[in-house]
Structure formats: C-alpha cells, structure tokens
C-alpha positions in Angstrom: -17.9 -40.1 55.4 -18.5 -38.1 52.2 -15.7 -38.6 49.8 -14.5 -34.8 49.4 -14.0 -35.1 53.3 -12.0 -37.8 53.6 -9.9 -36.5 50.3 -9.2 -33.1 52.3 -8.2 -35.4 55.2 -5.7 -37.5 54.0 -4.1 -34.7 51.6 -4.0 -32.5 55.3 -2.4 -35.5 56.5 0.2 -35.4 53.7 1.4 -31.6 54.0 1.8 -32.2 58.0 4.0 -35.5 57.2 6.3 -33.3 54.6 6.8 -29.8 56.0 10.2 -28.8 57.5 12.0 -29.0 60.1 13.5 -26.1 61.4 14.5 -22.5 60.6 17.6 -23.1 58.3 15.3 -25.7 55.9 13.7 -24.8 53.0 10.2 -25.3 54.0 8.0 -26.9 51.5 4.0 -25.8 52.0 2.2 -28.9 50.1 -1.3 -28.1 52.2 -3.0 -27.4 49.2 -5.5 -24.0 49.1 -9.0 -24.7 50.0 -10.5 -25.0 47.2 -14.1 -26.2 48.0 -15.8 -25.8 51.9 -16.0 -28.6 54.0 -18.4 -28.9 57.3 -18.0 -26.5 59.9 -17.4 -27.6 63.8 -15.5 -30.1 63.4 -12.0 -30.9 65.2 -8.5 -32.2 64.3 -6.2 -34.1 66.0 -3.1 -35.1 63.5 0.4 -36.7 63.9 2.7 -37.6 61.1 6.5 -39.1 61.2 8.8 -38.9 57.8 12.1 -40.1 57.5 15.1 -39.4 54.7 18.6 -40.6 54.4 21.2 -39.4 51.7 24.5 -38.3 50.5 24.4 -34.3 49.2 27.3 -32.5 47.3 29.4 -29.5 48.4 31.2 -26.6 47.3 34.6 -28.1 45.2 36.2 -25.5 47.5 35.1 -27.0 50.4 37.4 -30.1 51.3 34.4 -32.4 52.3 33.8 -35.8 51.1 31.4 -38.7 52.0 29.1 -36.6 53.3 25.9 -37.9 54.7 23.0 -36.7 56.4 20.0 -38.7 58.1 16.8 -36.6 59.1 13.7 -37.6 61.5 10.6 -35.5 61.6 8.0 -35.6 63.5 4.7 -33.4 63.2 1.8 -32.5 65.7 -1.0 -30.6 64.0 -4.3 -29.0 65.4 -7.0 -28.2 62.5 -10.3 -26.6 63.1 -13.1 -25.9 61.1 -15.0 -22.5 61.5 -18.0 -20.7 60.8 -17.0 -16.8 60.0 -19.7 -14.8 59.4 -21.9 -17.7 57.1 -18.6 -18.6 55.0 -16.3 -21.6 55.2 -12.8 -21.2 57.5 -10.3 -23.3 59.0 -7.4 -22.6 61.1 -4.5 -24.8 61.7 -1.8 -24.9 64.2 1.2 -27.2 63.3 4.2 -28.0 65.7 7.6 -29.5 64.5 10.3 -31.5 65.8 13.3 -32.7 64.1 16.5 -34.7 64.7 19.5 -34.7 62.4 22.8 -37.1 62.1 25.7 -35.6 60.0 29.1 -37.6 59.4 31.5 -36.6 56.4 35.2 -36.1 55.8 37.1 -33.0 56.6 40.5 -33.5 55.2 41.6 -36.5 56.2 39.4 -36.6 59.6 36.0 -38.0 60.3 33.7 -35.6 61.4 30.2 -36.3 63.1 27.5 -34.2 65.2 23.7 -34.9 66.1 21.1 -31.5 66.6 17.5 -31.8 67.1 15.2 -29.3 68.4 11.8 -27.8 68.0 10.7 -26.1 64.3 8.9 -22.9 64.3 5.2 -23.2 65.0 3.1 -22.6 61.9 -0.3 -20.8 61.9 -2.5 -21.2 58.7 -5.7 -19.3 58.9 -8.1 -19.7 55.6 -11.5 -18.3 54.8 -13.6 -19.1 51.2 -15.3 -15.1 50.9 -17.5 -16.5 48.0 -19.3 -19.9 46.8 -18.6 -21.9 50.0 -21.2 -21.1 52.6 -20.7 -22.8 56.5 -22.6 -25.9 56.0 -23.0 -28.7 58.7 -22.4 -32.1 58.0 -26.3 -32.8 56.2 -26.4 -30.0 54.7 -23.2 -30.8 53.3 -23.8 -34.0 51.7 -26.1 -32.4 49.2 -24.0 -29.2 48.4 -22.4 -28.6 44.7 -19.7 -26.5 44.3 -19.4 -23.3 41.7 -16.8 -20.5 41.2 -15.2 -20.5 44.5 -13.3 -17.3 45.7 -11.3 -17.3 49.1 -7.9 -15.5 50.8 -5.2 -17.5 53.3 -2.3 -16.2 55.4 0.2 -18.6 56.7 2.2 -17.1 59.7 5.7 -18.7 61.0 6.4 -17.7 65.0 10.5 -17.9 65.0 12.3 -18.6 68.0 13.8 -15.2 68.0 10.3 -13.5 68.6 9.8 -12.6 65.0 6.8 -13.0 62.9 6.6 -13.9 59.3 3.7 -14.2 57.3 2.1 -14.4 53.6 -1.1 -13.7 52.3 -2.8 -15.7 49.4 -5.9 -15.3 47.4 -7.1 -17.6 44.9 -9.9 -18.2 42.3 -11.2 -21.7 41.4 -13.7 -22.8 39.2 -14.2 -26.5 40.1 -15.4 -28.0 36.3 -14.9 -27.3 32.5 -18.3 -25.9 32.3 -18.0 -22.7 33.8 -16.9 -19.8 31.4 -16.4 -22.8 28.7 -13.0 -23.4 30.0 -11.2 -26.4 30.4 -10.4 -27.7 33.5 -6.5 -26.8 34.8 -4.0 -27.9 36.8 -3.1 -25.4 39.1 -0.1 -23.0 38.7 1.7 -22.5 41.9 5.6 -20.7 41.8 5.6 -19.2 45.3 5.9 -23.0 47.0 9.7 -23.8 48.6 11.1 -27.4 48.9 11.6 -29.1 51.6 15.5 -29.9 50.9 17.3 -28.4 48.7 16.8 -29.8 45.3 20.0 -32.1 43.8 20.8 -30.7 40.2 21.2 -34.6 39.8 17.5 -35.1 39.3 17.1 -32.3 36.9 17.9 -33.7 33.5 17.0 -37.5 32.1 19.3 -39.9 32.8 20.4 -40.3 29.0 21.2 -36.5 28.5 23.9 -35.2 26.3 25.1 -32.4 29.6 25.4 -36.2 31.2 27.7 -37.5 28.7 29.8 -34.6 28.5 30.1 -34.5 31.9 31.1 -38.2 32.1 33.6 -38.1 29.2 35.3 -34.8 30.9 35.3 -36.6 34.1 37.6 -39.3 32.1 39.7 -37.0 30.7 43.4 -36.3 32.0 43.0 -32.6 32.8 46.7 -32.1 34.5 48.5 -29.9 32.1 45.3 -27.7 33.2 44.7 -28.0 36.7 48.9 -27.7 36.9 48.9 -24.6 35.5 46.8 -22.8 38.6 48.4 -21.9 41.4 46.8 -22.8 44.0 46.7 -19.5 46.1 44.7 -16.2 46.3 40.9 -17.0 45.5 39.2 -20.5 45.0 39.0 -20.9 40.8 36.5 -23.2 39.0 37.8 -26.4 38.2 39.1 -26.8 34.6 36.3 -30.1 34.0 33.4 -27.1 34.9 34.5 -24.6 32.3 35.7 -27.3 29.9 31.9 -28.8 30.2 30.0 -25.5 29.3 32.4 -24.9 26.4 32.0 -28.3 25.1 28.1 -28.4 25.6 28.0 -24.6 24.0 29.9 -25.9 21.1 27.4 -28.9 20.7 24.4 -27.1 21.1 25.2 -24.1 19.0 25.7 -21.2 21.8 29.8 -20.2 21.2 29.8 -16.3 22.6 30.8 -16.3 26.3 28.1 -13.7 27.1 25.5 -16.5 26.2 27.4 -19.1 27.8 27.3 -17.5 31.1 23.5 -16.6 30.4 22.6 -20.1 29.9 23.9 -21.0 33.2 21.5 -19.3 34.5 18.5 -20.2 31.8 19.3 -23.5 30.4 18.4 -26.7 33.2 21.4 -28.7 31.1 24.0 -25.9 31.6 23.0 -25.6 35.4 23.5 -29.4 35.9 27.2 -29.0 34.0 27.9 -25.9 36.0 26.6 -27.5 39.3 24.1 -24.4 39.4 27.1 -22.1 39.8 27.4 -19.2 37.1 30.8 -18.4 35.9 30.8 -15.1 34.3 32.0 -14.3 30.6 35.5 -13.3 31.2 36.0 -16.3 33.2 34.9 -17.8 30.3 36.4 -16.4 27.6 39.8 -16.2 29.6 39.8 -20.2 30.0 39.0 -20.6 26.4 42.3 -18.7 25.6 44.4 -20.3 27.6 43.9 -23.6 26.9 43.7 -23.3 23.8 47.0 -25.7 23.4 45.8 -28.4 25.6 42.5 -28.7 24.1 44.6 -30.7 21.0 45.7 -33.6 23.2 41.9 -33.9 24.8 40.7 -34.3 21.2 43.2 -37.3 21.0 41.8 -38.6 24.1 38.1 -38.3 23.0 38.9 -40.8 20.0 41.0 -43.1 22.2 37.2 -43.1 24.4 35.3 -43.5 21.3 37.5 -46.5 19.6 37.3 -47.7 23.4 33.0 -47.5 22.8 33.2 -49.4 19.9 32.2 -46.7 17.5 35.6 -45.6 15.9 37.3 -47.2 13.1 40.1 -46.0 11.1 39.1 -47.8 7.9 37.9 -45.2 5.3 38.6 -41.8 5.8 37.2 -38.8 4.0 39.3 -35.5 3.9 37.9 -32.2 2.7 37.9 -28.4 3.7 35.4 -25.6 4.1 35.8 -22.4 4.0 35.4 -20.4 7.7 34.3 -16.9 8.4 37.5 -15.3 10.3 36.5 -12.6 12.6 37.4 -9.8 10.5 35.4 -7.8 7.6 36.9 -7.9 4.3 36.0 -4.3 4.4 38.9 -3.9 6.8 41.1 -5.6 4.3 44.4 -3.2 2.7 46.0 -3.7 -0.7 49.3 -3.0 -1.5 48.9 -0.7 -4.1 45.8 1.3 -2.3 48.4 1.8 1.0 51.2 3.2 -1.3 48.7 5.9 -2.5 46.9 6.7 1.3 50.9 6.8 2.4 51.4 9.4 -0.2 47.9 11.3 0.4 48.9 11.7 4.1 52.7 12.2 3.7 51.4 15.6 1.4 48.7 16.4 4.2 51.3 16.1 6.8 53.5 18.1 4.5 50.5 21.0 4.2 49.6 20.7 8.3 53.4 21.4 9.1 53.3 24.6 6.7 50.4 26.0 8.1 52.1 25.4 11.5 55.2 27.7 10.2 53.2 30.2 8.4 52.8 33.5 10.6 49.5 34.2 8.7 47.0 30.9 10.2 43.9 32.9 9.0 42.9 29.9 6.8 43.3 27.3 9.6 39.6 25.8 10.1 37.5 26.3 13.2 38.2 23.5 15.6 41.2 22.2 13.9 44.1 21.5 15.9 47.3 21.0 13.8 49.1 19.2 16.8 46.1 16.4 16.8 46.1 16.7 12.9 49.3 15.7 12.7 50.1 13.2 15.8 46.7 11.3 14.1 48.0 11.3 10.4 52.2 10.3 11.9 50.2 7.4 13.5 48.6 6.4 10.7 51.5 6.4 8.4 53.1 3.8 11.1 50.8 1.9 10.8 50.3 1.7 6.9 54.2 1.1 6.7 54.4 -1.4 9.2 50.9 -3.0 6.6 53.0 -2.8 3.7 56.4 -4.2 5.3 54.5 -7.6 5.9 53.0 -7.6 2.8 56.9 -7.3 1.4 57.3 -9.9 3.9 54.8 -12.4 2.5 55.4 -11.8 -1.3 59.2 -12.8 -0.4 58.3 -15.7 1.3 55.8 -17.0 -1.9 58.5 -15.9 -4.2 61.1 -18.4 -2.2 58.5 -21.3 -2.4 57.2 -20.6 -6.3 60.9 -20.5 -7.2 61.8 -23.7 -6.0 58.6 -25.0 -7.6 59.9 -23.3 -11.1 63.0 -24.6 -10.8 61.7 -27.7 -10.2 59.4 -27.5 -13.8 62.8 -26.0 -15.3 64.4 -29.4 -14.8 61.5 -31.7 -15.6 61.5 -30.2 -19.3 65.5 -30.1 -19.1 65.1 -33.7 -18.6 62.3 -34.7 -20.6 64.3 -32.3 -23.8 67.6 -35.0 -23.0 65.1 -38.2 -23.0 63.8 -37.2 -26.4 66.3 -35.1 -28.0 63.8 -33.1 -29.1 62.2 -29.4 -27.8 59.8 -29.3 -25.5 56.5 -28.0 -26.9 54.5 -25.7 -25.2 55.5 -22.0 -23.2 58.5 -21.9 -20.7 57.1 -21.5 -17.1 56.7 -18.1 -16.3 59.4 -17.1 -13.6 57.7 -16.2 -10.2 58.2 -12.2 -9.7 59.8 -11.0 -6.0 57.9 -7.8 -5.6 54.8 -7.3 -4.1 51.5 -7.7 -6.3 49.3 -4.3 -6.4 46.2 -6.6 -5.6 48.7 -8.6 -2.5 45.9 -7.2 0.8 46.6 -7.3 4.5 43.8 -7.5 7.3 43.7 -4.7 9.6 41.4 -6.7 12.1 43.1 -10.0 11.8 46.1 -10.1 9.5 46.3 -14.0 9.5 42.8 -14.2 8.0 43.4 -14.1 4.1 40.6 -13.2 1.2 39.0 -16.6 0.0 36.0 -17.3 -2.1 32.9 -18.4 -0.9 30.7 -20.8 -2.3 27.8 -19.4 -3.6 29.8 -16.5 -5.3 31.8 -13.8 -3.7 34.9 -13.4 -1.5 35.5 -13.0 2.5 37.7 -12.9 5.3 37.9 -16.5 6.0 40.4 -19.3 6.7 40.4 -23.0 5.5 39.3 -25.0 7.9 40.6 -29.1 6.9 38.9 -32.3 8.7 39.5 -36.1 8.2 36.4 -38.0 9.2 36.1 -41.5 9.5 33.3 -43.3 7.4 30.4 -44.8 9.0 31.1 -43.1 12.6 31.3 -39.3 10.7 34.0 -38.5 13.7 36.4 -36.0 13.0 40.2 -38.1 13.3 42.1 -35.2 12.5 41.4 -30.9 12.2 43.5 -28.2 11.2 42.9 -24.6 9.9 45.4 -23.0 7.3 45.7 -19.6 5.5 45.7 -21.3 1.9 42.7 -21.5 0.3 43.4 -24.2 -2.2 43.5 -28.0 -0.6 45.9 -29.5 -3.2 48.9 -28.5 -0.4 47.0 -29.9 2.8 46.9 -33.0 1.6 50.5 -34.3 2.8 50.1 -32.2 5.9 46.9 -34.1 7.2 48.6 -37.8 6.2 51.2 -37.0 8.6 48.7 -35.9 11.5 46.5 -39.0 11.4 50.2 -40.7 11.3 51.2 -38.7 14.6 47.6 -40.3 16.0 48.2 -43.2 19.1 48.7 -47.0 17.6 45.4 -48.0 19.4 43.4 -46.2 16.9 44.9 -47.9 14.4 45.8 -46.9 10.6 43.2 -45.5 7.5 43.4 -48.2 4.4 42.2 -45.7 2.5 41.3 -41.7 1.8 38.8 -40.2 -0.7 39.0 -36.5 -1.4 37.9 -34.5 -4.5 39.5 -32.9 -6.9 40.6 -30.2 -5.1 43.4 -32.3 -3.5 44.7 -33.8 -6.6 48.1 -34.0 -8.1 50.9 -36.7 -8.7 52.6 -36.0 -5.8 49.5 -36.5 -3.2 49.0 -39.7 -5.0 53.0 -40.9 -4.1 52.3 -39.6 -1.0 49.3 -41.9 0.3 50.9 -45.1 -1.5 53.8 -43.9 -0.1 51.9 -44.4 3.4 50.3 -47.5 2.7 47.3 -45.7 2.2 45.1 -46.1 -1.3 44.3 -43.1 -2.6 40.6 -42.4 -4.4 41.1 -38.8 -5.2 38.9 -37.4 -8.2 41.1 -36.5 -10.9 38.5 -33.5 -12.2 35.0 -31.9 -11.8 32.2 -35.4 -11.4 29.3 -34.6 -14.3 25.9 -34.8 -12.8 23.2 -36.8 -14.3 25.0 -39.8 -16.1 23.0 -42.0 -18.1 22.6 -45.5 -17.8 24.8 -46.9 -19.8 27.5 -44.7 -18.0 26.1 -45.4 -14.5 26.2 -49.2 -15.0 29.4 -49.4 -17.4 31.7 -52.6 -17.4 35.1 -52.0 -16.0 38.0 -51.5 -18.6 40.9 -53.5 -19.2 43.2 -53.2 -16.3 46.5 -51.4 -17.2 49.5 -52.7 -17.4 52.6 -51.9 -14.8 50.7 -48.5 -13.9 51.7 -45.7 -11.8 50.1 -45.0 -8.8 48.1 -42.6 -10.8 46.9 -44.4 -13.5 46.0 -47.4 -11.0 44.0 -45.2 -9.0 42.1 -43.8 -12.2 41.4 -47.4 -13.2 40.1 -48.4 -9.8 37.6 -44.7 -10.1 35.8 -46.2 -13.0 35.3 -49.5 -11.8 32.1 -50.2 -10.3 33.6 -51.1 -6.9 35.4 -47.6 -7.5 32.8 -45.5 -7.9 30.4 -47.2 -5.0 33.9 -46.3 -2.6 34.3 -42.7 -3.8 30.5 -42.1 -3.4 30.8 -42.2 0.1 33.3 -39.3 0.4 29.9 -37.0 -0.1 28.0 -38.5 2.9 31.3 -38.6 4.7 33.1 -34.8 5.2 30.4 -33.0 3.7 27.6 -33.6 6.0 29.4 -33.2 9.0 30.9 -29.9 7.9 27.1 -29.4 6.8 25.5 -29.7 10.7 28.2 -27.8 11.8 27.4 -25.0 10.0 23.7 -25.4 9.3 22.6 -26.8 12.6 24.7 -25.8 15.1 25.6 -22.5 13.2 29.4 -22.3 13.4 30.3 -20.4 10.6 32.3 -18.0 11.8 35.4 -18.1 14.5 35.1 -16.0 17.3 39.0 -15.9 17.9 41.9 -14.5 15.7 44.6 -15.2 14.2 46.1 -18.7 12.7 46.7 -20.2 16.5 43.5 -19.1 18.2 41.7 -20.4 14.9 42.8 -24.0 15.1 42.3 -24.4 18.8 38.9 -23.1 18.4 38.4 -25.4 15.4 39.3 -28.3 17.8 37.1 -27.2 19.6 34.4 -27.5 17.4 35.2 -30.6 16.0 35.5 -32.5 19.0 32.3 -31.1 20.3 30.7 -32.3 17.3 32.7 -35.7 18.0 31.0 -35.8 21.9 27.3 -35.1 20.2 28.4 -38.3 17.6 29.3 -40.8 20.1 26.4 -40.0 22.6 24.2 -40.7 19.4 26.4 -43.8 18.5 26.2 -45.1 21.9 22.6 -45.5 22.0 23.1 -48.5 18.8 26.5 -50.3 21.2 
C-alpha cells in the first residue's frame, strides 16, 4: 500500500479514537484537513475504543472533594472516498458512544452516578477544488503533489433535531520550494479539546506561580479567612488574591488594573487564579485590608526559608533608599506661602462680600457668581488653616524632641567644663526655635509623605524606605518605611525589630551600615545587643592605592570604647574584606527592586499604607530569592 495511504489511514484512525463523547463535551476535531488526494472508490470500515481516568478540580464554592471521573468511548466510523466532478472528496460518517462513572464528596456524603448514551452523529464532507485530481489506485502511485486548494464542512446532528455546522477552506503548499518558502507547521486556533484542559499542565513544573502557590498554601491565613463572614455572595479565597499580589510584586506588575488584566493574558497568573478573573476593586480592596496581616506572613516566609536551608542570621546589612510616595512635590504647601494665599483670599472674600452689599453690581463680571465665588474661596481657606495647623503641629513636636537633644549637649559641656575646670571651646548649641519654619511644607495629596533628596540631584515626595538583609541569601529579615530622611535615627529602631523576630531564626553577630547611620550611640546600641557593629565612620575614598589597599594593621588600642574598637577592626584587613560586603548585600537587592522589577514608587498613601505595601515588596522579592536559592539545596 502506498505510504501516503496508509499515513492518512492510521491518522483517520486516530481522530475517530479521540473525538467526544457527547453533547456537554468539548469536542476535540484531530482529523486533520485533507491536505493531498488519495484514491477515489474506496470504502471504510473503522472502530476505535479510548479510555481515561482522573481526578478534576471544582469551583472553591462548591463543597466537593475527591472527585473522580472514569470515561469509556467507543467510535464507529464510515469513510468514503469520492469522485466530484474530476477532483478528490471524501465523506465521513462517525457514530459515538460513551459511558461515564462519577464518585466524589458532597459534604460529608458519598455521592456516585453512572450515564452512558449515544453522542451526536458527525458528518464531515471534504472536497480538494484545486491540485488534487480523482485518481485511482495506479494512477495514484505516480502522482506528485503541488499547491493544493480545497473547502470542508463538518455537520453535528443533535438529539434535539438541531443542526450545527462549520465550513473550512484551506491552502497548502506541500514543500519549501514553492513560492521559496519554507515549509510550516500548520496554524490551527478553531480546534476544541476533548476535556477541558487542567490549568495544572499549563506552566513547567519548576515555575515561580508554583512556588508561590505552594508557600501560600503553607501559610496560616486565619486572621484573613476570619475576618469574612461567611454569608451573602461566595468571595475568593484570601490564598487566590494573596497569590496574584505576591506574583505581581515579583514580576513587576503592582497596579490592580494590570493585575486583573494579566489574569486574563498571562498563563502564570491564570494557573495562580485557577483561570478565574478577579476584578481590580476586588483587588485593590484586599490589598487594603490586609494590609496588617501581611507583617506576620512576612515572618512566616523566613521561618520557611531558614526551614529550606537558605536563611542565616549571621551578617546582616542595613541601609535605606529613598521611595517615590504617591504624591507630586508640586502639590507640596509651605508655611510661609499658605500665610500669604490665606491673606490673598481673606481680601478677595473681603472684595466678593462688598460687591454683594453694594446696590450698584455694574462691575460684577459676566458669569460670575458671588455665592460660588465665595463658598469656593471659605473652602479653601479651611483647608489652608487646617494645612498650617499641622504644620504648627509638627514644628511643636520637633521642637519637644531637639530640646531634649540640646539639653542633653547643654550638660555634656556642663560636665566636661567641671572635669577640666576650664571653658569649653567652641559656640554654645544653638537653642531649637518653637515656631514654625517659613520653608516647614505639607502635602496636599499625601501629608505623611515628606520632601527628601534624591540621588542623582534634586528633591521629591518620597518616604525612607529601611531593609536588613541577610548576607549570602540577600533576604530581607526586617522592612520598615519612616518619614525621616536621614538613617542615623533608624538605626535603634531596626535592632529592636530583628530582636522581636521568632528564636528559630536565630540572632545577627554582626551589622554593616554606612555612614549614614553612624554615631556613638548606635555603636552602644549594637554592643549593647550583642551585636558587632561595622558602621563607616565617614565618606569611603575611591581608588586607594596599593600601599593603602594592602596596609598592615595598626597597633591595637588599648581599653577602647566601642567606638574606637570598631574603627580599629575597619582598617584591619579582616575589617575591610567584612564591610565590603555591605555593598553587595542591601544595595543590590534595593537595586532589582527598583531597576528590574520597577518599584519605585508606592501606589498607596500615607505612613501605614506605605509600610504594608513595602512588606509587600520585600517579601515578594524574598519568594523570588528562595525559589532561586532552592534550585542550589
């Protein structure tokens, strides 16, 4: 038999085996087009048998479990091949039957039921209108196929009595020859499947969406599944939504918008979102809410990863970059500039109220409407008071904190004066001052936010977001966001987080931080925690030469203070190799945050909203760490 024959043969035999069962199934047509003429008169006689056994998800709504489904099909097909008016045809008759056995839970009852019945009969009727003339069986054997042009329609006889149908035309050009093209696979969108696919099979099986899915699934979500209540209609499950925010997050989409969008367009967001699609409020509205809880998750996600074997609290890093808050610094108000707009508008309310006495309103504008005039300008004046109240607010509360800090330097030279019995040299601290400062600004958009510099040049609306990071690993052990934007007072704050962190993670020997963080009293404070402190007591100079780079160690002091040990061990060799690695340590992991996955600004405001989101971040960035990490375990 010629070997293009018994090719079209078996592959016939193949679709008939694999199409569905019965109305409700998604039918898969894997017949392929006829795309080259076979001998005409000949008859078809074809039976095929396919069996499949599995377990299938439902709806979380649903309360089914152990579900499990066993399928028999059985397929009687008909194929004939016909001369139509000198070209090549074929028309197929193909009759289904199918039995099914179902058992799952309902509840806390077993449930069971067998159907089987007859599937629709299938007509397929196919004719090649160009390059495939009727041929019999020796004339066949000799014929070479060219550019082949032909139509199909596939009809489906339901039960019911109703008729459905599609028509098909196709193109082929059989070799790379023809039109100097190459030879393609074919490109076919229309086909069905069988069964309905399992979002299972649609990612690799090392996939991030997997890992995330798998960490969240080991996760104690309580204090969020709680918090529903339980009535009214069915609500995604916390793990869901947590999962597209965590993979959004590590993959660089953050807006709830494109979160929802990529449920729909991204495979790995349809596998973590079990190809449902919540939309953006949904989204967003979860992301608010749990805002709080997402702190004790990040806790969990280190227990996981100490649990993996790729977190130790050895070395830690701690530095700060500088956020985007979501707020221009356009928006920002001084002080000074509101006392003059509160004065511009108290005389134009002053001028709109005389107008409204004066008989004589000949001089009124066109359009102008003193009521709207003046509601608009009473509102704004509310609202610039209210501005400069919490400036007044904020300028007492610095004023309370630099005094006790002046006081403080008061008595240090007091005391220093009475050790030597001589004068102190130098100026007396300047006294803080109480009022306001003309420059002190408030943020109209987000009022937490505060005016920082940026690196590069230039200030913005920002907020200092803090990490400690663990050396070797680069996971984040601890994250904040505060208003300041020096670092020298975060310093104390962050020791006592990572001591706040569970005993199974166990305690940092020792913290490197730049200059930014230095003074005497965050030195006290690490030895004072059994940490060692490596902090840089100024500004690094690049470019050392040799004889600096590979200096001898000086004499050890004797007795030092915590200080001065600590600036012995930073010029040691050992010293210097340890601090180095506080630049591949915070930095680069603030770096791929930024750069790579393009967090650079927080979608949420104020202080709160800000460090939740920042959690966020960071322990995304953790989950994307450890599924890397976990491939070297």
């Amino acid at each position: 038999m010629h070997r293009r024959f018994r090719h079209m043969i078996s592959v016939t035999l193949l679709a008939l085996i694999m199409a569905g069962a019965n109305d409700k199934a998604h039918a898969q047509n894997l017949k392929p087009r006829a795309l080259s003429n076979t001998p005409v008169g000949l008859n078809f006689l074809i039976g095929g048998y396919a069996y499949s056994k599995g377990t299938f998800g439902t709806d979380p709504s649903i309360p089914l479990t152990d579900a499990e489904v066993t399928l028999d099909i059985t397929a009687l097909a008909y194929v004939r091949t016909l001369d139509l008016w000198g070209r090549s045809g074929e028309v197929d008759v193909i009759l289904l039957y199918a039995w099914a056995d179902g058992s799952a839970k309902l509840g806390n009852k077993e449930k069971a039921r067998t159907v089987s019945g007859p599937g629709d009969p299938r007509l397929h009727f196919s004719v090649l209108l160009y390059g495939a003339p009727a041929l019999s069986l020796e004339e066949f054997r000799d014929f070479k196929p060219d550019l082949i042009i032909g139509a199909s329609s596939l009809s489906d006889l339901t039960r019911g009595g109703a008729v459905g149908y599609r028509i098909r035309a196709w193109i082929h050009a059989p070799g790379p020859d023809l039109f100097g093209m190459s030879n393609f696979r074919p490109i076919d969108r229309d086909s069905g499947f069988l069964m309905p696919p399992s979002v299972d099979e649609w990612l690799p099986q090392r996939h991030l969406a997997r890992f995330v899915v798998e960490v969240i699934a080991g996760l104690d979500l309580r204090p969020m599944t709680g918090s529903y209540r339980g009535s009214g209609e069915a609500s995604y499950h916390p793990s869901l939504l947590l999962g597209i925010l965590i993979y959004g997050y590590a993959t660089g989409v953050f807006s709830s918008r494109k979160l929802e969008r990529a449920t729909y367009d991204s495979v790995a967001f349809r596998f973590i979102a079990a190809n449902d699609h919540p939309d953006h409020d949904t989204i967003a509205a979860f992301r608010r809410r749990f805002l709080p809880q997402i702190e004790k998750l990040f806790v969990q996600v280190l227990v996981l990863a100490r649990e993996m074997g790729v977190l130790k609290l050895g070395t830690v890093g701690l530095d700060g970059t500088k956020v985007h808050a979501n707020a221009s610094r356009h928006s920002a108000l001084s002080y000074d500039h509101a006392g003059k707009l509160e004065a511009q508008l108290q005389a134009e309310v002053a001028d709109l109220m005389a107008k409204a006495e004066a008989a004589d309103q000949v001089d009124i504008a066109d359009g102008m409407s003193i009521p709207d005039e003046l509601a608009r300008r009473e509102e704004r004046l509310s609202r610039l008071a209210e501005a400069r109240a919490k400036i007044e607010a904020r300028a007492k509360e610095r004023f309370e904190r630099e005094q006790a800090d002046h006081q403080a330097k008061l008595a240090a030279r007091d005391a220093k004066a009475a050790a030597t019995g001589k004068k102190p040299t130098g100026r007396e601290p300047k006294p803080p001052v109480a009022t306001p400062l003309p420059t002190d600004q408030i943020n109209l958009t987000d009022e937490e936010s505060r005016i920082m510099a940026v690196a590069g040049g230039g200030f913005e609306q920002c907020y200092n977001a803090q990490a400690a990071v663990a050396a070797g690993s680069l996971l984040v052990v601890v994250a904040d966001v505060v208003q300041a934007p020096n670092d020298k007072q975060q310093l104390t704050p962050m020791l006592d987080k990572i001591g706040t962190l569970p005993d199974v993670l166990g305690r940092p020997d020792m913290l490197l931080a730049d200059n930014g963080y230095f003074s005497e009293a965050n030195v006290q404070a690490c030895v004072a925690g059994g940490i060692e402190p490596l902090i840089a007591l100024g500004r690094e100079a690049h470019h050392l030469s040799l004889q600096e780079r590979f200096a001898a160690a000086p004499p050890a002091p004797e007795d030092p203070t915590p200080v001065q040990a600590m600036a012995y061990r930073l010029r040691t060799p050992q010293g210097r190799a340890l601090y180095a690695l506080r630049k591949q340590t915070p930095e680069p992991v603030f770096g791929i945050i930024k750069s790579v996955l393009g967090f650079r600004q927080f979608l949420l405001r104020g202080l709160n909203a800000a460090r939740g989101e920042w959690r966020l971040v960071t322990m995304a960035w953790n989950l994307k760490r450890m599924f890397a990490l976990s491939r070297a375990v």
